[in-house]
N, C-alpha and C positions, 0 to 999 in steps of 0.2 A: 137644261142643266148648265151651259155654257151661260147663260144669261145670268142666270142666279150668282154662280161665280163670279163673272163681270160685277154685277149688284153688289155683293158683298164686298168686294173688293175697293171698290168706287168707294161704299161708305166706312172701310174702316181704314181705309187712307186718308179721309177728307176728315175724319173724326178725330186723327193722329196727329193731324196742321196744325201749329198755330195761326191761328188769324192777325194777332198783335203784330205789325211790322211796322219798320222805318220806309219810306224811301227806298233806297237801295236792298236792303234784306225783306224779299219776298216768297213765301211758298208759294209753288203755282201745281194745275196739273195739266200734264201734258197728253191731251188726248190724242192716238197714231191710228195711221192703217195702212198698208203696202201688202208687197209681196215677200212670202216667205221663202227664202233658198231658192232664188229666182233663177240661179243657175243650175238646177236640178228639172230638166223638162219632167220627169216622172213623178218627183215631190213637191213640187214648187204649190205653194198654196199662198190663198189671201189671210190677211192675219189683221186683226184690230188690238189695239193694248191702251192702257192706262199708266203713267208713270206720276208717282207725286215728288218733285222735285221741291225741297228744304234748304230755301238758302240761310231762312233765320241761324241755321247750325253749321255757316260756312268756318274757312278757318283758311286763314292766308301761307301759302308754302312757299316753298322753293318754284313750284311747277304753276305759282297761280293762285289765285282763289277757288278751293275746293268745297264740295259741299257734298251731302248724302243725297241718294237718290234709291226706289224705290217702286218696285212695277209690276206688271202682267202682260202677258203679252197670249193670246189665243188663235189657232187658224181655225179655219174652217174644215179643217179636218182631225178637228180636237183633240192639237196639241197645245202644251200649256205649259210658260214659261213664267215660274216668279222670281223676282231675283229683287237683288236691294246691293251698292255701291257705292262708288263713288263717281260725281263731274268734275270735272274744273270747267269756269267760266270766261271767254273773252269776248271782251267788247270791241266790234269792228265800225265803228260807227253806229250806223244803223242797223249794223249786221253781227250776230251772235254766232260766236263759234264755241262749241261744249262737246269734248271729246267723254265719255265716261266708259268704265269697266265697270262691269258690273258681275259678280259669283251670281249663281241660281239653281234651281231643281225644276229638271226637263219630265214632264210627260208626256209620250209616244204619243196617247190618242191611237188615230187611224193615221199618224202623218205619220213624218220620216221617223226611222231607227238613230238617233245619235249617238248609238253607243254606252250611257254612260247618265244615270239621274243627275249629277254631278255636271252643269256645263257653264261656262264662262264668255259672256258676250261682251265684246270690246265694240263702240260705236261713236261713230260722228256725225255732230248735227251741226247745220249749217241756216240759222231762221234768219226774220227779216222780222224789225219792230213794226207792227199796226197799229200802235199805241201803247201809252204809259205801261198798261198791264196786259197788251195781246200781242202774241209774235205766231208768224207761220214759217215752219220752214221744212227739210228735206234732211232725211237722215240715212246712215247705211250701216248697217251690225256684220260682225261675224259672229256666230255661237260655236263653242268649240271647248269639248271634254279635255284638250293640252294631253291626250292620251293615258287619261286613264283606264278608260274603257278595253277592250279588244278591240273596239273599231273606232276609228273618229271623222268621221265624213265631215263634220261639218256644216254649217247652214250659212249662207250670205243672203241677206234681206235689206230692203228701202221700204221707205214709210214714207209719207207725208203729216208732217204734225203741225197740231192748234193745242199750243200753251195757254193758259190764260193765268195770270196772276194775279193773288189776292191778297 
């Protein structure tokens, strides 16, 4: 079941891109995998996800060059995170800094209780350029209902991600 969702997910993200781009404005997707709520010894799970990251639809603010973003995120104890947001973009030479928020709807699975279908993951990545269109780098989330639930524990998670853009 977990797979087919992956599958599906994969192809109607990648269906949703444009492929038409300049230069600079690239859709890419960001394939992850870490640990979920690493600071939980009882919850803590491995998790794989998919995000499709749209810069063709950036939009320049006050805070930077923003853009939407869009994802899944699954552990191995089939919970399921989809959510869609926003990034903003910095270029550090060779090195990419992308903080995003992102709103989503959480499913228990067999993993942790968060309280609350409703949860909200703030994170920062930190990659490194491989090339024109390939970056790897290291990310870190918090998930968190901001209390609407009766309970909000919370999740803190790391990934290691491969972008590739198209």
């Amino acid at each position: 079941m977990r797979l087919k969702l992956f599958i599906i997910t994969f192809l109607l993200l990648f269906s949703v891109s444009n492929l038409s781009h300049t230069d600079e404005n690239r859709s890419g997707i960001n394939f992850y995998s870490g640990m979920f709520d690493f600071s939980d010894d009882k919850k803590r799970s491995t998790l794989f996800g998919m995000e499709h990251q749209n810069e063709n639809l950036y939009r320049d603010t006050l805070i930077g060059r923003v853009s939407p973003v869009t994802g899944i995120m699954v552990t191995q104890d089939a919970a399921a995170y989809i959510y869609t947001g926003i990034e903003a973009n910095y270029d550090l030479g060779p090195f990419k800094f992308t903080p995003s928020f992102t709103p989503g709807l959480y499913s228990q699975g067999d993993g942790k209780d968060l309280g609350h279908p409703l949860e909200f993951k703030s994170e920062v990545q930190l990659s490194m350029d491989l090339g024109e269109t390939t970056n790897f780098g290291m990310s870190y989330n918090h998930v968190s209902n901001a209390s609407l639930g009766d309970k909000n524990p919370g999740a803190n998670s790391y990934m290691f991600n491969f972008l590739k853009k198209f």
